[in-house]
Every structure is written in C-alpha cells, then in structure tokens.
C-alpha positions as a Markdown table, in Angstrom:
| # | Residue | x | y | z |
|---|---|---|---|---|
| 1 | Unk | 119.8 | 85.5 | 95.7 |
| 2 | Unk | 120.4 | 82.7 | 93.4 |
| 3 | Unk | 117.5 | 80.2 | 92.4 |
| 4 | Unk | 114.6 | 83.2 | 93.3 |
| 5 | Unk | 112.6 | 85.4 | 91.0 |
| 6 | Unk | 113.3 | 88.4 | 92.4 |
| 7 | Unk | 117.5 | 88.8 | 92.1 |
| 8 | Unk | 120.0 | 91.1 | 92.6 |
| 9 | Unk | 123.6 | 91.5 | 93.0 |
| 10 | Unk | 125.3 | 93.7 | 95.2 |
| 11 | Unk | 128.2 | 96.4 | 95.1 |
| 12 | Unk | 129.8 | 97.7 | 98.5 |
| 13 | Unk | 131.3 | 100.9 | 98.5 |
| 14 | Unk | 132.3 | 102.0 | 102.0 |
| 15 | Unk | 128.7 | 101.7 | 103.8 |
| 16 | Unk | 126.8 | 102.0 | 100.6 |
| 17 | Unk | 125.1 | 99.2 | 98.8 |
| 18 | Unk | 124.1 | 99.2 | 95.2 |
| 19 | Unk | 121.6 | 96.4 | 94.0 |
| 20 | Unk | 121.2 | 95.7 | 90.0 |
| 21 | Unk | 118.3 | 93.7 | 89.9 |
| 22 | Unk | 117.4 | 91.1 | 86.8 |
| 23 | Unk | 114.8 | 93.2 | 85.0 |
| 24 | Unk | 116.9 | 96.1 | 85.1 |
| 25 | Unk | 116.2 | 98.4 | 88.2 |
| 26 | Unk | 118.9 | 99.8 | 90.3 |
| 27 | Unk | 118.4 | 101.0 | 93.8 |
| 28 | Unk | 120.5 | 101.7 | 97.1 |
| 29 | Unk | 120.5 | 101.2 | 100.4 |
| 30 | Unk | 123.2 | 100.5 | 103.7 |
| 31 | Unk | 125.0 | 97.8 | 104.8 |
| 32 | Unk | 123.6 | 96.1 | 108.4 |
| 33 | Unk | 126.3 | 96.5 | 110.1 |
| 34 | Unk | 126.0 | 100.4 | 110.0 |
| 35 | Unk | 126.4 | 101.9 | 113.6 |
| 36 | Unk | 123.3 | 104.7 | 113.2 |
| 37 | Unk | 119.7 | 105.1 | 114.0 |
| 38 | Unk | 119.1 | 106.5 | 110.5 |
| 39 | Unk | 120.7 | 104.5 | 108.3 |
| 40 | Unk | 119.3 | 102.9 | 105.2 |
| 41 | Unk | 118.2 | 99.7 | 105.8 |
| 42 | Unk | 119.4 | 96.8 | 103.5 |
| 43 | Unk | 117.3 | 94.7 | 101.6 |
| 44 | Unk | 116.7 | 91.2 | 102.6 |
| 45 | Unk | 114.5 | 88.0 | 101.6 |
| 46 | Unk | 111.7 | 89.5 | 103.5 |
| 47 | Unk | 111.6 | 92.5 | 100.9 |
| 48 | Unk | 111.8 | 90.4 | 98.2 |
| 49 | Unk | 109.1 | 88.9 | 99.0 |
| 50 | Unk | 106.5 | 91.8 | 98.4 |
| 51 | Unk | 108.9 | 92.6 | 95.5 |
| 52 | Unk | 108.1 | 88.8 | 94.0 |
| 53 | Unk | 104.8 | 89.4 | 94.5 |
| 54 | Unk | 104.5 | 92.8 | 92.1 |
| 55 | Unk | 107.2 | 91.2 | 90.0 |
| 56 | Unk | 104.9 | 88.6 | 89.4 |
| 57 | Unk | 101.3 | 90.4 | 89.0 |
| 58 | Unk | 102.7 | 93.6 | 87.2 |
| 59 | Unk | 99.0 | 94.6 | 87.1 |
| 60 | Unk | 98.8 | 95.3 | 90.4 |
| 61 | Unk | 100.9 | 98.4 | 89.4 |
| 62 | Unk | 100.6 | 99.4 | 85.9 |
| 63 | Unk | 99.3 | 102.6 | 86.0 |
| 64 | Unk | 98.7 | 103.0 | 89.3 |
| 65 | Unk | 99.3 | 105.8 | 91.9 |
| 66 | Unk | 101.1 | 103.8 | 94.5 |
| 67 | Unk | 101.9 | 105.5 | 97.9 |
| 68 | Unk | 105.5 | 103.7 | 100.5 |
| 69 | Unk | 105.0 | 105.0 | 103.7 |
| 70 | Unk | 108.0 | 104.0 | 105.7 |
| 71 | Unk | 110.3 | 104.2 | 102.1 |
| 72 | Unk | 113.7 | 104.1 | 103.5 |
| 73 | Unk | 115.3 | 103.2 | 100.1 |
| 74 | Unk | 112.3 | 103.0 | 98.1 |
| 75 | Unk | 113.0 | 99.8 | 96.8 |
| 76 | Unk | 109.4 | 98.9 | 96.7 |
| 77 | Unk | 107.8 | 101.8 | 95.5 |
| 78 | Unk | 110.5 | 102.3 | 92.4 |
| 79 | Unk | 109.9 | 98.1 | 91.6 |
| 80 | Unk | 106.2 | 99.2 | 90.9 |
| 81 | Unk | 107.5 | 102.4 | 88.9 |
| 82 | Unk | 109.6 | 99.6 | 86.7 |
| 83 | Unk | 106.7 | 97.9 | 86.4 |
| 84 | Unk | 104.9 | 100.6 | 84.9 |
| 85 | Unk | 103.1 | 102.6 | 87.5 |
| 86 | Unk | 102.2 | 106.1 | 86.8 |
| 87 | Unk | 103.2 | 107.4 | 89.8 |
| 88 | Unk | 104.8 | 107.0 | 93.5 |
| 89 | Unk | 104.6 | 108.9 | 96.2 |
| 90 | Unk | 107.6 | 108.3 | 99.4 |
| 91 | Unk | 107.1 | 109.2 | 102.7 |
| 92 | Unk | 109.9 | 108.6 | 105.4 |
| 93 | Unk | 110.6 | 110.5 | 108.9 |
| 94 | Unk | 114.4 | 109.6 | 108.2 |
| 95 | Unk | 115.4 | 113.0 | 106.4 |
| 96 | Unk | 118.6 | 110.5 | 104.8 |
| 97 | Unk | 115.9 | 108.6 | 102.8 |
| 98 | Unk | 115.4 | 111.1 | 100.1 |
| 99 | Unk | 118.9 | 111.9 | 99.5 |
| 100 | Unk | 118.8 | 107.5 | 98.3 |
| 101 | Unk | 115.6 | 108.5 | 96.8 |
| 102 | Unk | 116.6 | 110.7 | 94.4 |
| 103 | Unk | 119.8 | 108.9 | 93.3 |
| 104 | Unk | 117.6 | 106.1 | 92.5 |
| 105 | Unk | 115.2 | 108.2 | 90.4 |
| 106 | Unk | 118.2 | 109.6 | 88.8 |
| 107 | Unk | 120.1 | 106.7 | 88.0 |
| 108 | Unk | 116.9 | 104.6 | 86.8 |
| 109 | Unk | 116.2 | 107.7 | 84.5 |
| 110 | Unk | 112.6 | 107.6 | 86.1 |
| 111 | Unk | 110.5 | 111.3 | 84.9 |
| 112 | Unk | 110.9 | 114.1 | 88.0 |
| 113 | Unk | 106.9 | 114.1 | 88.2 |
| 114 | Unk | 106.6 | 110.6 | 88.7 |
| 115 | Unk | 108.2 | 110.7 | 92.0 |
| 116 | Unk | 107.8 | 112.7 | 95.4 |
| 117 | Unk | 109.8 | 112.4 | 98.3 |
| 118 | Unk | 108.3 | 113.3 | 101.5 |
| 119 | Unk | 110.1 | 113.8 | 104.7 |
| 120 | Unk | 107.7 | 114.0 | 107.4 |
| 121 | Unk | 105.2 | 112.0 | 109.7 |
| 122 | Unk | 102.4 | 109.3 | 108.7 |
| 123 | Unk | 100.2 | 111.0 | 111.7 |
| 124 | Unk | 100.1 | 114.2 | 110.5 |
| 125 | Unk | 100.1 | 113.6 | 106.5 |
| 126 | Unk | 97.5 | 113.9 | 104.8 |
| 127 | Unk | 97.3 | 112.5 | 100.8 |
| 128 | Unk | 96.3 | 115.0 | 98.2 |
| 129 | Unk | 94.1 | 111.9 | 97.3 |
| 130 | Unk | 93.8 | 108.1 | 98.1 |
| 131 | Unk | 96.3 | 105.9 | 96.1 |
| 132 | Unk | 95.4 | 102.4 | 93.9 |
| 133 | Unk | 98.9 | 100.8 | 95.7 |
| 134 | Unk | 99.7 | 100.9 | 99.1 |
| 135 | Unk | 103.3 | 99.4 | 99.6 |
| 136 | Unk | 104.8 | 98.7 | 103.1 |
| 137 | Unk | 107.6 | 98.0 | 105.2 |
| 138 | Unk | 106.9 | 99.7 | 108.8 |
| 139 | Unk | 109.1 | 98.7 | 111.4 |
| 140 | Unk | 107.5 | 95.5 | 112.9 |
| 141 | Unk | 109.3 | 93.9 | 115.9 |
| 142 | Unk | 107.5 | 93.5 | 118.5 |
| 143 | Unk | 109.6 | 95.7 | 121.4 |
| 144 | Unk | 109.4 | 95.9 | 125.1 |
| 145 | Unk | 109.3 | 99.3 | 126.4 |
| 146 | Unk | 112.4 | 98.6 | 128.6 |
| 147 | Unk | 114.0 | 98.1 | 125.6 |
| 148 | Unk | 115.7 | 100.9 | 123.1 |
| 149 | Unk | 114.6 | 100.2 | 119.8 |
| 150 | Unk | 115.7 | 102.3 | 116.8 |
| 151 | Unk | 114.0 | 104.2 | 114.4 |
| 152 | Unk | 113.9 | 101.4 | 111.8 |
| 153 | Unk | 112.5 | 98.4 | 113.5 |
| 154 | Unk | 111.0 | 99.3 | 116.7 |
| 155 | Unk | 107.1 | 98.4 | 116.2 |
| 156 | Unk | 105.7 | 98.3 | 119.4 |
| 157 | Unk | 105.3 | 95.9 | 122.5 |
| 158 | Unk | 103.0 | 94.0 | 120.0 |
| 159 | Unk | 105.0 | 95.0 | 116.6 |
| 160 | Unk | 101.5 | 96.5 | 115.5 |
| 161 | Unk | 102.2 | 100.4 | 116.3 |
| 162 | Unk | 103.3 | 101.7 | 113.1 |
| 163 | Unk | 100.2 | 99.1 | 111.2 |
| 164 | Unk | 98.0 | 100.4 | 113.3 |
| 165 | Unk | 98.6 | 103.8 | 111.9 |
| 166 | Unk | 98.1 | 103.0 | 108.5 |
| 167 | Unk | 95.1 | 101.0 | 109.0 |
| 168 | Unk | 93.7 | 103.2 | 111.2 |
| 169 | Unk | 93.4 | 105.9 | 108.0 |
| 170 | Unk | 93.6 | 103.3 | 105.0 |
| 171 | Unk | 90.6 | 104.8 | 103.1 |
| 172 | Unk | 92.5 | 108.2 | 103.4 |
| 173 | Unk | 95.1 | 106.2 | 102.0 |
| 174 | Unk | 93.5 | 103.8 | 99.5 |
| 175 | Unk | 90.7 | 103.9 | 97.2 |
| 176 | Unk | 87.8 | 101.9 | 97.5 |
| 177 | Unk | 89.1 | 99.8 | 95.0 |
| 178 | Unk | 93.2 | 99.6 | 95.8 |
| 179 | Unk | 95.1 | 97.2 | 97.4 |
| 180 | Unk | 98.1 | 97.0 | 99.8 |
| 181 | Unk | 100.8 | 94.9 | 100.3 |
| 182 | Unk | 102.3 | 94.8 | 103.6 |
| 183 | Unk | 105.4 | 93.4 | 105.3 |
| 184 | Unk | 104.6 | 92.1 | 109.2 |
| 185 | Unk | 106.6 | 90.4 | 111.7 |
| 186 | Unk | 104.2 | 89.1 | 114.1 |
| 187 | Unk | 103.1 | 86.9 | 117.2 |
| 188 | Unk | 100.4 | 84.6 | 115.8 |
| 189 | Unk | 97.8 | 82.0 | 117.2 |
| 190 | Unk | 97.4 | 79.0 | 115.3 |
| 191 | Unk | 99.2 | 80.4 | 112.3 |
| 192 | Unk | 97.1 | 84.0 | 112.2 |
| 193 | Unk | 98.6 | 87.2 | 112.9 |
| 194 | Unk | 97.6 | 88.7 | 115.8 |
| 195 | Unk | 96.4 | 91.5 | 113.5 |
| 196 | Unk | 93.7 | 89.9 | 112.0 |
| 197 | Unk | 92.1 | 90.4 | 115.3 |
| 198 | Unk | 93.3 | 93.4 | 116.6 |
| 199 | Unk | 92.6 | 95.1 | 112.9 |
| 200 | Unk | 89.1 | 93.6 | 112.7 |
| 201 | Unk | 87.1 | 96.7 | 112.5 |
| 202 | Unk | 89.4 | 98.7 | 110.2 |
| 203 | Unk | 89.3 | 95.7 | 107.6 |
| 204 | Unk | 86.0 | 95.1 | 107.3 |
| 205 | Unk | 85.1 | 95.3 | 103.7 |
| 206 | Unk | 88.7 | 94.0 | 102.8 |
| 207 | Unk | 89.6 | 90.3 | 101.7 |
| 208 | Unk | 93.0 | 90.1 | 104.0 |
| 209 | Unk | 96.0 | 87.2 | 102.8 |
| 210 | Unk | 98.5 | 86.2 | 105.2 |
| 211 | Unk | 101.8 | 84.8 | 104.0 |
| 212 | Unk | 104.1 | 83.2 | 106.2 |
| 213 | Unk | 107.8 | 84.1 | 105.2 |
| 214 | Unk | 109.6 | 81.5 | 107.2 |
| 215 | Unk | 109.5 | 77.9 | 108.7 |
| 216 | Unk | 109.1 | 76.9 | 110.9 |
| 217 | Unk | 107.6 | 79.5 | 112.6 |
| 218 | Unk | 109.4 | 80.7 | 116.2 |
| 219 | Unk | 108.1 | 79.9 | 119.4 |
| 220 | Unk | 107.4 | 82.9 | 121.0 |
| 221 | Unk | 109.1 | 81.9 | 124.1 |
| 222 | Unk | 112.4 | 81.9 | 121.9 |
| 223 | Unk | 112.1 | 85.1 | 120.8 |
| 224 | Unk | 111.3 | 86.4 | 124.5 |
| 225 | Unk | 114.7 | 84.7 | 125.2 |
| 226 | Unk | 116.6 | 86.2 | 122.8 |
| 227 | Unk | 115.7 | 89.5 | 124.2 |
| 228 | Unk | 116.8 | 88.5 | 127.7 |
| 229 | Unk | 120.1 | 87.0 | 126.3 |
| 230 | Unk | 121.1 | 90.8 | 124.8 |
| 231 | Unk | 119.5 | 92.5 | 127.5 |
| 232 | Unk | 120.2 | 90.2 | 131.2 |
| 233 | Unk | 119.5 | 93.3 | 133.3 |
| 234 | Unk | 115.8 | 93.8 | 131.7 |
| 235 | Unk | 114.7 | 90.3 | 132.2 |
| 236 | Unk | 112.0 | 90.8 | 134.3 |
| 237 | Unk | 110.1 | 93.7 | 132.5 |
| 238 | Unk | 110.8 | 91.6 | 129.6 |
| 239 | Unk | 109.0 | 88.8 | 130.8 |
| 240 | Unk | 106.1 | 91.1 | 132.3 |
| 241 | Unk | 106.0 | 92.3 | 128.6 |
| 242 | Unk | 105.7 | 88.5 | 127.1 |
| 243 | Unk | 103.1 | 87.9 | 130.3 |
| 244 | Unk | 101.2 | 91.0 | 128.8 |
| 245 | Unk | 100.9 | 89.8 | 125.1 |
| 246 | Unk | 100.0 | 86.2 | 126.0 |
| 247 | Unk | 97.7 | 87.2 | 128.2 |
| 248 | Unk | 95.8 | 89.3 | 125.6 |
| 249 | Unk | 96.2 | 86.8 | 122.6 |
| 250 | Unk | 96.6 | 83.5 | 124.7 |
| 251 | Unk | 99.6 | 80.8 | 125.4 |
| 252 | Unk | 101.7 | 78.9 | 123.0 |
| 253 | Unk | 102.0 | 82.2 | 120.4 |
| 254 | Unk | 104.5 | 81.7 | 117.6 |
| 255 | Unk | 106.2 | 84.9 | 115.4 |
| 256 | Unk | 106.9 | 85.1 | 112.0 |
| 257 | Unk | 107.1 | 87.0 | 109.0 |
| 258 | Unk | 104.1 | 87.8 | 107.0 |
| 259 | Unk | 103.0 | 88.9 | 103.4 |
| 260 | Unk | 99.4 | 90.8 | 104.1 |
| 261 | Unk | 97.5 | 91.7 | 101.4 |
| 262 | Unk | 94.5 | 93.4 | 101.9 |
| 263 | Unk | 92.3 | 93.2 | 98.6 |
| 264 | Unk | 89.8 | 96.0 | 97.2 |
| 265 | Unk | 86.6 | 97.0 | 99.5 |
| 266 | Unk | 83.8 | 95.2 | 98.1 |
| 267 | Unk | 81.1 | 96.1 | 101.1 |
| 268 | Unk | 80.7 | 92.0 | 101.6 |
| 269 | Unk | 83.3 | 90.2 | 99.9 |
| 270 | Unk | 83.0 | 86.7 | 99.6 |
| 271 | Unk | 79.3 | 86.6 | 100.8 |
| 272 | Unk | 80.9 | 87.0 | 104.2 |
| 273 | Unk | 78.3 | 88.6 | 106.6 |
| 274 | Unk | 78.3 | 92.3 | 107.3 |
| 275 | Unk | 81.0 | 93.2 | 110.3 |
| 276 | Unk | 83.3 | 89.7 | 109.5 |
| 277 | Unk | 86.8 | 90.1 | 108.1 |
| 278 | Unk | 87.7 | 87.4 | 105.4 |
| 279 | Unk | 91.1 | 86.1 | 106.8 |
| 280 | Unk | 93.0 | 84.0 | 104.3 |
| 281 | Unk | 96.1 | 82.1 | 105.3 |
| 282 | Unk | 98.0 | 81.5 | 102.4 |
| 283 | Unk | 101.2 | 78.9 | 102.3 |
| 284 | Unk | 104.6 | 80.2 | 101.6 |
| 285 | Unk | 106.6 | 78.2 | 98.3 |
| 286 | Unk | 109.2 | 76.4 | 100.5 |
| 287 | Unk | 111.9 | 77.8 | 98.4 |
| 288 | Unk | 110.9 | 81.0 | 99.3 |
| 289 | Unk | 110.8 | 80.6 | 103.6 |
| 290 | Unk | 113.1 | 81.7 | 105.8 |
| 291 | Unk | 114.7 | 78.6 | 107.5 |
| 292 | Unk | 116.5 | 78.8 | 111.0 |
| 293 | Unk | 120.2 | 79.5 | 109.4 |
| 294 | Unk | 119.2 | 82.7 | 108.2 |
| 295 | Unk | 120.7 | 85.7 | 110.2 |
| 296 | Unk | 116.8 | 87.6 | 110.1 |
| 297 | Unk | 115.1 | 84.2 | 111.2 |
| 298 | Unk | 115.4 | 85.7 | 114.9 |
| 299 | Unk | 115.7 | 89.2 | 113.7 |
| 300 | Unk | 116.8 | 90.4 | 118.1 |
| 301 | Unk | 119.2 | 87.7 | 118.4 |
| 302 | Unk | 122.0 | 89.9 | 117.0 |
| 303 | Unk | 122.8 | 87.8 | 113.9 |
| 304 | Unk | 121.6 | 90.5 | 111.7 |
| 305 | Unk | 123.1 | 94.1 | 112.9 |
C-alpha cells in the first residue's frame, strides 16, 4: 500500500497470506479468491482505514481493554495490542478464526493473558465486563433475502443486521466512557448513513463521526444492478428489495463505506438537547478514498472474490 500510513507487504503461501506491517506487527489472513464460507478474509483499504485511525491516535488504545467482535484475523484488535493496549478480547462464530488468532499472538510474542479467543455468538455473549475499545468489522453489505450471502459479508437487506446487534447492547459492551470504531458499508441520504437514523435511540448520549471511504460515492441504483447482473433470475425480488429500502429512507440513496466513531457517553454532548444524536460527517483525505478502479469500490460486482 505505497504512499499510506498504514503499510504492509504481503507473502502468499498456497491460500495463506502473511502481512508485515511498518511498525512491526505481523498478522494473517486468506486470499479472496478462496472458494469457502469460512475463510479468513483479507485485508483491504477499508481495514486500513480504522487501522490509520488507532495508528494515528495510539491513545485511543494504550492501556485499554479493547473487545473485536466479528475478529476474523484479528488484525484490528492485535494493531491496538501493538499500540500498547492491555488487553483484547476476540470473538468470532467462524471456529477457523482462532486457529489465525493464536499464530498471530504467537508470532508477535504478545503475553497468553493478553489475549482471548472466543468462538461463539455476539447474541448470546455476554462480557465479563464493558471494554474502553470497541473495534469492528461486521459483515455490512446490504443483501436481499433472495440472495445467498456468506458468513463474512452478508449484513442484511439494509447492511445494518450484525450493527444492530452491537448497538443494541453497546453499554454491555462499552463503558460509559469508551469508544468504538466501526467499519459500515451503507445506503446513505445526503451523504448520512442510514444508521444515524435507524440507530437514533441507541446513540443517544454518544457524539457519532461518519467517514466516507470512497469517492464518489455509488448510486444506489448501480449497486441494485450489479446484483441483478450476477443474479438475472432474482431480478424482480431484487428490485422489490431496492423498492423496500427506498421506500423507508427515500429516492436517490447512495452507498459507501464508512469510518463511525461513536465517542464517550457524556449524558448531553455538545449541548445537544436530551433525546438528539450528534451526527458528524467527517471528509475522507482524498489520498485515502476508494476511487471507481478499485476491485471493493462495488464490493457485489464480482471484482473482489
């Protein structure tokens, strides 16, 4: 990833990937183009995005309990660890994920009681106590039901499913005072995520950032037609399934990428009145968007396996 903050470089060996990063850390994941519903996703710019982020505000880690829901590789949760946090916590329902886990504990020479793998589900766990860090990468495309999404991206008719878990318990999952960093990929109004409407209720309290990660940002009608180009037989539930959202959240949506960060409870931050959600949209560095040549830029187009 030449020219960005966050870099890597990669080594194949047979479907396995090993990234070195700059400051040191080593991780692992799978190639794309693996044929199976568990595999270990790869990372991509969209990851490094969050990992910029803690890469360039180490506080928001150092000596922190951080909790990655959704670890897969764990890339973000051992990044804070390098950073200096005192502790992270994995959760994945992919029983592969702590077998990459542990390598990566192992080869960073991380302590055995700063890390926990847990293989089971977000609905039915319940933390020993809430985390300072919450660090995310749910699977997020928004997925009509005719269609047969996999374990790692399928997020919903609205992409907001596996979000709406976590927010749904965040102050099981987060003290008072932590923060969360959050990847999306979502239909939008105006720029703003659909989930800083549907999430209203369980934010309040919370200053909430949204980041765009690419430009421009997709029509929402191009994404519906990707989805009917891969899948000609379904394209009349799929267009009852883009009638559906844009009839909730209103005509000319876009999609994108997002960075949300949802800052610490503070009762009224901001002065805002009681019951409003501060919603900040934040801009993107340019050098840091996804543009249209990017094989994730339409991420059901079948560019990116």
């Amino acid at each position: 990833m030449p020219g960005d903050p966050v870099s890597w470089t990669e080594h194949r060996d047979g479907d396995v990937l090993t990234y070195t990063f700059t400051g040191g850390l080593i991780a692992r994941a799978e190639v794309p183009g693996k044929n199976d519903a568990l595999r270990i996703l790869p990372l991509t710019r969209i990851q490094a995005a969050l990992l910029r982020c803690l890469e360039q505000q180490p506080a928001l880690a150092r000596g922190k309990r951080v909790f990655e829901p959704f670890a897969g590789s764990g890339a973000l949760g051992f990044m804070a660890l390098h950073l200096g946090a005192r502790s992270v916590d994995f959760l994945d329902i992919n029983p592969r994920a702590e077998e990459f886990q542990r390598w990566t504990a192992a080869a960073n020479g991380f302590p055995a009681g700063a890390v926990r793998s847990l293989t089971t589900d977000l609905r039915t766990y319940s933390a020993p106590e809430p985390y300072d860090l919450l660090l995310a990468n749910p699977p997020f495309l928004p997925t009509p039901d005719c269609i047969p999404g996999t374990l790692t991206s399928n997020g919903g008719p609205d992409g907001n499913r596996l979000l709406a878990l976590l927010l749904e318990r965040l102050d099981a999952f987060l003290t008072p005072q932590g923060e969360a960093l959050i990847l999306l990929y979502q239909p939008a109004r105006d720029g703003l995520p659909i989930a800083a409407e549907v999430f209203a209720e369980a934010l309040v309290g919370r200053v909430v950032e949204f980041t765009p990660l690419q430009h421009p940002l997709l029509p929402f009608a191009a994404y519906r037609a990707a989805y009917e180009r891969r899948y000609p037989a379904e394209r009349e539930r799929i267009r009852q399934w883009s009638q559906a959202l844009e009839a909730a959240h209103g005509p000319d949506l876009t999609v994108s990428y997002y960075l949300m960060r949802l800052g610490p409870r503070t009762g009224r931050p901001g002065g805002a009145p009681p019951g409003t959600v501060p919603v900040r949209l934040v801009e993107g560095r340019p050098e840091h968007l996804l543009t249209d040549d990017d094989a994730d830029y339409v991420p059901v187009d079948g560019r990116r396996c």
